[in-house]
N, C-alpha and C positions, 0 to 999 in steps of 0.2 A: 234358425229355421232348418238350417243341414242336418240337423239332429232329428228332426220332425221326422214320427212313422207316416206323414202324410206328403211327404216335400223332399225331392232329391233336388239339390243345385248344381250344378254342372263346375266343376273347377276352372281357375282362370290360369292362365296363362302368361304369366305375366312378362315372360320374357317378348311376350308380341304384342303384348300391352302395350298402350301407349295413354295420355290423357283425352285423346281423341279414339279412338279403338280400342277396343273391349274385345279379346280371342276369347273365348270359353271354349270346354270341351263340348263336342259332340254327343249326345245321349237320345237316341230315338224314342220317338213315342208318338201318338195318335194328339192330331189336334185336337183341345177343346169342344172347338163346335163341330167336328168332324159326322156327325149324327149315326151317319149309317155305319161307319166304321168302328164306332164306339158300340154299338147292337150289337153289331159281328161278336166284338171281342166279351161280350157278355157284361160290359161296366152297367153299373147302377147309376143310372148318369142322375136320378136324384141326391142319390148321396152325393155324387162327382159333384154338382152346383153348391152343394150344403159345403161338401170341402172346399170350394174354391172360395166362397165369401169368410168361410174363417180362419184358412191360411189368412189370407189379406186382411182382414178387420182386424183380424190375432196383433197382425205387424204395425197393426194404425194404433190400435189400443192401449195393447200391453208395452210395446215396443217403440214406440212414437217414432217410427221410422219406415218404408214402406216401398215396395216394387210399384214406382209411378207411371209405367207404361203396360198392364198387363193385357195388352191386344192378343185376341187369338193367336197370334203365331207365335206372342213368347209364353206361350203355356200347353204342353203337350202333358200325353196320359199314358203311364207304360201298361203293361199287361194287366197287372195286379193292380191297376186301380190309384199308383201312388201320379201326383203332380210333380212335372219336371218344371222350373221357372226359367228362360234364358233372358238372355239381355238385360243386367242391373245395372246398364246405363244413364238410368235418369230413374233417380232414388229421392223420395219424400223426405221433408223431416218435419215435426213437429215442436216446437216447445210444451215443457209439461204444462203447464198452463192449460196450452190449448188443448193439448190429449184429455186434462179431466173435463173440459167442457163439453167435447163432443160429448166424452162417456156419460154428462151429467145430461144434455141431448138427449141421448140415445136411451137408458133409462127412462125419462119422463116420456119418451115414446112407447117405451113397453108397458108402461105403467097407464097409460093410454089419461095423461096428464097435461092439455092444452096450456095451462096458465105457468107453467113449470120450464112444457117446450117452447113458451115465449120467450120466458126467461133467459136461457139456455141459450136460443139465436141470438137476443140482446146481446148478451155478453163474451159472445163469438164477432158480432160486426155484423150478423147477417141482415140485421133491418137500420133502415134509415133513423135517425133520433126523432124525424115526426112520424114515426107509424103510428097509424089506428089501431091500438092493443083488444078492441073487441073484435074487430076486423080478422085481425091476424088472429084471436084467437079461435073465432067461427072457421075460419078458413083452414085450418091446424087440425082443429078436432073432426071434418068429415074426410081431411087427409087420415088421420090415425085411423076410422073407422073404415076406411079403404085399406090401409096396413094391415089391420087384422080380419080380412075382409069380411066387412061389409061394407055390402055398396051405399052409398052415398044416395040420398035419398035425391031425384031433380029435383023436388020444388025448394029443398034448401039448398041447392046448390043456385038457385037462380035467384034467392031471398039474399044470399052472402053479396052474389055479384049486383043488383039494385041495390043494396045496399051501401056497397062500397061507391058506387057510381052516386047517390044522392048525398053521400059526404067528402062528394071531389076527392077521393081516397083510392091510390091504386096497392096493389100487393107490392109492398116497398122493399123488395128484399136484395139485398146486396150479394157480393161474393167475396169478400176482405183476401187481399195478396194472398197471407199465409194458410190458405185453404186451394188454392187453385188446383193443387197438384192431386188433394185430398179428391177433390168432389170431379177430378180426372179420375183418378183412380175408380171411383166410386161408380161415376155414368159407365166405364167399359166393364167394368163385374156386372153392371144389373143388363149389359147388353147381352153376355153370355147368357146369362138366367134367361132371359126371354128367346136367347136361341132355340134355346131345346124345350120352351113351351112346356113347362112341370108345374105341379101344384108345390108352391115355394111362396113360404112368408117370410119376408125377410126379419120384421119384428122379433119371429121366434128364435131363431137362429142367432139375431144382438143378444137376446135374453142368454141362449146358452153361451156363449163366450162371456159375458158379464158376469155368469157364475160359476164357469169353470174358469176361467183369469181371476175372479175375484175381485170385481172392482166394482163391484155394487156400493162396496164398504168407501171406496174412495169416491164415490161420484154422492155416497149422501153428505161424507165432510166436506166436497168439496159447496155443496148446495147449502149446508149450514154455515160457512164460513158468507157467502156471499148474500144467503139472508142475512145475518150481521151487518152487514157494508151495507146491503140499502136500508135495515134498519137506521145506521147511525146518519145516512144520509138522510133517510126524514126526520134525524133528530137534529140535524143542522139546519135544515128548509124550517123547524117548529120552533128552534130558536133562532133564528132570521129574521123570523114574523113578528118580534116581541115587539118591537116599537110600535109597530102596527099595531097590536094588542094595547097599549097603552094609550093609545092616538085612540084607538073605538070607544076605550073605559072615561077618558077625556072629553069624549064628543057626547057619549047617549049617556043623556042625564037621567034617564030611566035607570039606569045602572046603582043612580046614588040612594037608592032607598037601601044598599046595604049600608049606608053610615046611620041605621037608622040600630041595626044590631050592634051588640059592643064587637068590635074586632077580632077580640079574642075567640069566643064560638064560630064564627063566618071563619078564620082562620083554621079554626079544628075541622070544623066539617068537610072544605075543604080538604085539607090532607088526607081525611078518613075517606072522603069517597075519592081523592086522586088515587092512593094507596088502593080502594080498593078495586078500581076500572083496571091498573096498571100488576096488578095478582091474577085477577080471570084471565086477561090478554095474554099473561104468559103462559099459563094453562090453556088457554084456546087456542095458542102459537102452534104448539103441538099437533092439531089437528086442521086447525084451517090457517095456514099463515099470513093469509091478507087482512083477514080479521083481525086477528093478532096482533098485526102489524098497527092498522086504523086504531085499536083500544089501547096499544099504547102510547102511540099518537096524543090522543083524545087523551089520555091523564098528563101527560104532560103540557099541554095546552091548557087543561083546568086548573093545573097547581103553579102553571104561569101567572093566568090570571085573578090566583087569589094572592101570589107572591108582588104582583105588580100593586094589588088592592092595600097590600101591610107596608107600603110602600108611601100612601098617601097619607 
């Protein structure tokens, strides 16, 4: 970040260092929220806000590592507009893991993609294991429409919460350890933005650093690789069930008028339409993944229960 034409860091001192005390050099410059001071000196304080979320996003992102106390005082402004950072005191870190998850977050926000940024939180820690996933996703999707602003309609905002309230369901959202520092981070940057009262989306701004870092590209493998994992995870819950499938083919004797065809065709057809529900679904994976997901489900449950039928 020393290198940044946007970012001077102030040198340390180390001979007055200590693991307790931090010297850095002195380098003057105009508070952040300084308002009137920053008019005098002619800053563009819209860009100034646009800079300061993606100095910091840049170091959550790209860098998984990140200035966890950015309060107005440790961020001034010299003449020309560049940001001074003092006190790297108490410094973030992420595991990579969790850096693609935000990214894969933050993406299905700009993408203005509710069932994606469930996803997302799930597998960050931010919701409880019994959240209400329609819930959370109504709740998500007039958040995004706020994001890019528009406002949120009242009567669905008052639809969401009788809602939530008739299926004893509160908004279950957590805050998992290795985020604490993060979503510190995150409340005192959107404090400044509101200081200076500017027309600032912060959505837009995620999208530009996601494709000048380039990490669009990592947040869709990282989203395909995780589609996989709950794929094979409903391929374990589909074979789980099979006894159960056997015990229902055992019980409803309605079932038996297929010993009424030779096996061998009930067998074939079978395959051909398992084969063919489990073709579309991967072609329909592509565009609606839950779909996708349910149709190949659904052929594997079919070609269970004709495997369990060649069985008898």
């Amino acid at each position: 970040m020393a290198n940044s034409n946007k970012v001077i860091v102030p040198s340390v001192y180390d001979d007055y260092s200590s693991k307790n005390v931090l010297t850095m050099e002195y380098l003057p410059g105009i508070k952040v929220t300084n308002i009137e001071a920053l008019d005098k000196m002619g800053i563009d304080r819209q860009k100034l806000v646009i800079d300061v979320h993606k100095v910091f996003f840049t170091m959550l992102l790209r860098h998984s590592m990140f200035h966890a106390d950015p309060h107005p005082g440790n961020i001034s402004v010299t003449d020309n507009g560049k940001l001074i950072l003092y006190d790297y005191g108490m410094v973030g870190r992420l595991d990579n893991e969790t850096r693609l998850r935000l990214i894969r977050l933050y993406l299905a926000l700009v993408e203005k993609d509710p069932p994606r940024t469930v996803n997302a939180m799930n597998d960050l820690g931010m919701l409880t294991p019994d959240f209400n996933r329609s819930i959370i996703e109504k709740g998500i999707e007039l958040t995004v429409q706020a994001m890019h602003g528009k406002k949120p309609d009242e009567m669905e905002v008052e639809s969401l919460m009788e809602l939530a309230n008739k299926t004893m369901s509160k908004f279950p959202f957590v805050l998992p350890k290795n985020l604490a520092l993060y979503m510190r981070m995150a409340s005192i940057i959107e404090g400044i933005y509101k200081t200076h009262k500017i027309n600032f989306k912060f959505v837009k701004v995620v999208k530009e650093i996601l494709e000048e870092e380039n990490l669009i590209k990592d947040a869709y493998i990282e989203e395909i690789k995780h589609s996989f994992v709950r794929f094979a995870k409903s391929i374990d819950a589909t074979i789980s069930i099979a006894p159960e499938l056997k015990k229902f083919l055992d019980d409803n004797r309605s079932l038996q008028l297929l010993n009424r065809k030779p096996k061998s065709n009930i067998l074939l057809s079978g395959s051909i339409l398992s084969a063919a529900i489990f073709i579309g679904s991967t072609v329909l994976y592509t565009t609606n993944e839950s779909l996708g997901i349910i149709g190949m489900i659904g052929s594997f449950i079919i070609m269970s229960i004709f495997t369990l039928y060649r069985k008898r």
